[in-house]
Backbone as JSON Lines, residues from 0, in Angstrom:
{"i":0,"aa":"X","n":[-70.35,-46.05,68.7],"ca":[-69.71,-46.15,70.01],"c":[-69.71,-47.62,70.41]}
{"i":1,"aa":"X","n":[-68.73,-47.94,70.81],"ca":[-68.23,-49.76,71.01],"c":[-68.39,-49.87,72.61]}
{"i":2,"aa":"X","n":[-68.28,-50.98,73.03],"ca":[-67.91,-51.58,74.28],"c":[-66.34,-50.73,74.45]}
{"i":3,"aa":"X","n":[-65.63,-51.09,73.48],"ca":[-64.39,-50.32,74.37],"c":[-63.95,-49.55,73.72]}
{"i":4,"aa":"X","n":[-64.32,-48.35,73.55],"ca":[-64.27,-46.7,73.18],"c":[-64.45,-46.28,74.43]}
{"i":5,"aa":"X","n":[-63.12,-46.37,74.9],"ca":[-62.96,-46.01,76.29],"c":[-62.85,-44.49,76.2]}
{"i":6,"aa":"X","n":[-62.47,-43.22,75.43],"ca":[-62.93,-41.95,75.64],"c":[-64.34,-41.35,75.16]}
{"i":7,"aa":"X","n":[-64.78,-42.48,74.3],"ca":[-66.57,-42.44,74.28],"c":[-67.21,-42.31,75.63]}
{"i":8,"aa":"X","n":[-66.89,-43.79,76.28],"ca":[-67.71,-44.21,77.39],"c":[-67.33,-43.15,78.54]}
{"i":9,"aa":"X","n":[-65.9,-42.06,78.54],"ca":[-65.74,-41.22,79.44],"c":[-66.7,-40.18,79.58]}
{"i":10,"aa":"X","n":[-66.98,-40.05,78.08],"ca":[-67.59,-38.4,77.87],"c":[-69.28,-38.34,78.8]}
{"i":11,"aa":"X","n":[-69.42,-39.77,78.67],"ca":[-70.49,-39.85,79.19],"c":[-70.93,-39.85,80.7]}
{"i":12,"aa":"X","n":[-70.22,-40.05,81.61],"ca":[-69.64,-40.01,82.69],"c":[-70.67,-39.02,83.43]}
{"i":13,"aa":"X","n":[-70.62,-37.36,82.46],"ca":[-71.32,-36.29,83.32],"c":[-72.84,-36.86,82.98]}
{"i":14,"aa":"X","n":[-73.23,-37.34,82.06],"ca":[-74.92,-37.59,81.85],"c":[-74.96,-39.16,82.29]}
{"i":15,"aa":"X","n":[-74.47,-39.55,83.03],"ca":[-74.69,-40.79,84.25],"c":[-74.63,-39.69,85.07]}
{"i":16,"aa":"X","n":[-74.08,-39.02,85.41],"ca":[-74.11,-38.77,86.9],"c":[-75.64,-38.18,87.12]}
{"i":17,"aa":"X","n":[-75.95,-37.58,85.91],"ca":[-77.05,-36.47,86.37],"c":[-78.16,-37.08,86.14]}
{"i":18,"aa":"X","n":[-78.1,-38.09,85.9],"ca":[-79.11,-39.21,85.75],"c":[-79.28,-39.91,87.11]}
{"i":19,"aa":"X","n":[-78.12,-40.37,87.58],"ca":[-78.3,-40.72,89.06],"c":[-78.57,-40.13,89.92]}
{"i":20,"aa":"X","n":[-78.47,-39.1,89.84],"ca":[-79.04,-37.82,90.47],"c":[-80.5,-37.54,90.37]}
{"i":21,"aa":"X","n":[-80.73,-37.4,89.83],"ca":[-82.34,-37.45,89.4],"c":[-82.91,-38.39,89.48]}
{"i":22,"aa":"X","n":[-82.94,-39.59,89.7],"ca":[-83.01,-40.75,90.18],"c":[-83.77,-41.44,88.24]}
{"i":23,"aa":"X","n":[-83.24,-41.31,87.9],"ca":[-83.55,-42.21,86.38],"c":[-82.35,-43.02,86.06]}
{"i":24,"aa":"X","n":[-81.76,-43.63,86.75],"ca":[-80.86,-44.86,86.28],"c":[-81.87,-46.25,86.59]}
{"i":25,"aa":"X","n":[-82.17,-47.32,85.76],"ca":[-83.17,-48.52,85.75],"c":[-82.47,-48.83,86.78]}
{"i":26,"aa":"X","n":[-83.15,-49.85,87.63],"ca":[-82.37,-50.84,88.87],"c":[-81.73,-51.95,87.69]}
{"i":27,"aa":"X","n":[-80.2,-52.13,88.33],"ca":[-79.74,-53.1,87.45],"c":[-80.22,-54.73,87.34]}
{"i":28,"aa":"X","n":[-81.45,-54.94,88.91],"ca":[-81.8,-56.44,88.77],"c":[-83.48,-56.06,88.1]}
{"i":29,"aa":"X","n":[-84.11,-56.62,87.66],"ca":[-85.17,-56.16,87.41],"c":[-86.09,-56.93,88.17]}
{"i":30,"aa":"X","n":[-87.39,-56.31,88.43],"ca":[-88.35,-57.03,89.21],"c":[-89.21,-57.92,88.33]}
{"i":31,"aa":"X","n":[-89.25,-59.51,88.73],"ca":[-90.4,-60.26,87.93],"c":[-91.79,-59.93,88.12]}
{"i":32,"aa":"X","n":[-92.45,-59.87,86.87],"ca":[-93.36,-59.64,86.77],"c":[-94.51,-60.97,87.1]}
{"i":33,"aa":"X","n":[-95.34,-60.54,88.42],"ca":[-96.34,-60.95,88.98],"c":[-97.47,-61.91,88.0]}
{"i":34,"aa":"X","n":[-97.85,-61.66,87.17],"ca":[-98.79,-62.11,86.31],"c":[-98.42,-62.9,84.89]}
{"i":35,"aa":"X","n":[-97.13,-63.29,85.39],"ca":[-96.69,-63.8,83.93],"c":[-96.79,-64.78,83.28]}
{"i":36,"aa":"X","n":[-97.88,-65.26,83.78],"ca":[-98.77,-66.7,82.94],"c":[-99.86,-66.0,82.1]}
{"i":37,"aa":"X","n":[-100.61,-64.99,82.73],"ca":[-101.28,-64.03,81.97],"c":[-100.88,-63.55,80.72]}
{"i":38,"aa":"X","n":[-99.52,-62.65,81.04],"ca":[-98.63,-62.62,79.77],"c":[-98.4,-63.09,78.52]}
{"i":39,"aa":"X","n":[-97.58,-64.25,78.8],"ca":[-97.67,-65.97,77.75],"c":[-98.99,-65.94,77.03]}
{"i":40,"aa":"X","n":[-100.03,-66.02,78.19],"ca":[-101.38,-66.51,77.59],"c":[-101.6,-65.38,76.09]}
{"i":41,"aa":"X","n":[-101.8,-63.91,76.69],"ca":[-102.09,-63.15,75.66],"c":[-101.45,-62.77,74.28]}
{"i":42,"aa":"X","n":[-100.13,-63.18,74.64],"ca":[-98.86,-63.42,73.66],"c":[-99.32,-64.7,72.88]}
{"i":43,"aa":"X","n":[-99.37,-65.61,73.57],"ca":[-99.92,-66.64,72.71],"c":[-101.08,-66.72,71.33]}
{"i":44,"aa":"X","n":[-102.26,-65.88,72.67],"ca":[-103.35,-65.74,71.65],"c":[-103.38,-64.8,70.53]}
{"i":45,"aa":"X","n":[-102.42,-64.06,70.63],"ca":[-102.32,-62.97,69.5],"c":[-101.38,-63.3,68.44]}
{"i":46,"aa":"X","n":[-100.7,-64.46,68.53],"ca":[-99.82,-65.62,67.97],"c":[-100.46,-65.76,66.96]}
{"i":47,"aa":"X","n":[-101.62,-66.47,67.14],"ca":[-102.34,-67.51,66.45],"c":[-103.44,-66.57,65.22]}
C-alpha cells in the first residue's frame, strides 16, 4: 500500500473512524520528553 493508493487509503477510512472513536488515534504533535538529558546519558552509556 503506497502514499497514493488512493482506494487503499479509502478502505481504511471505517478503521480510522473507529479508532477515533475509541480514542486510540496518537496526538499528531508529540509531547517532549521531560528527562531527555537522562536519556542521551543512558543511550550513551550503553554505546560504549
Amino acid at each position: 500500500m503506497g502514499f497514493f493508493n488512493i482506494p487503499g487509503l479509502l478502505s481504511l477510512i471505517p478503521i480510522g473512524l473507529r479508532m477515533l472513536l475509541k480514542g486510540k488515534v496518537p496526538p499528531v504533535i508529540h509531547h517532549s520528553i521531560d528527562e531527555v538529558d537522562d536519556v542521551k546519558r543512558i543511550f550513551k552509556e550503553l554505546d560504549q
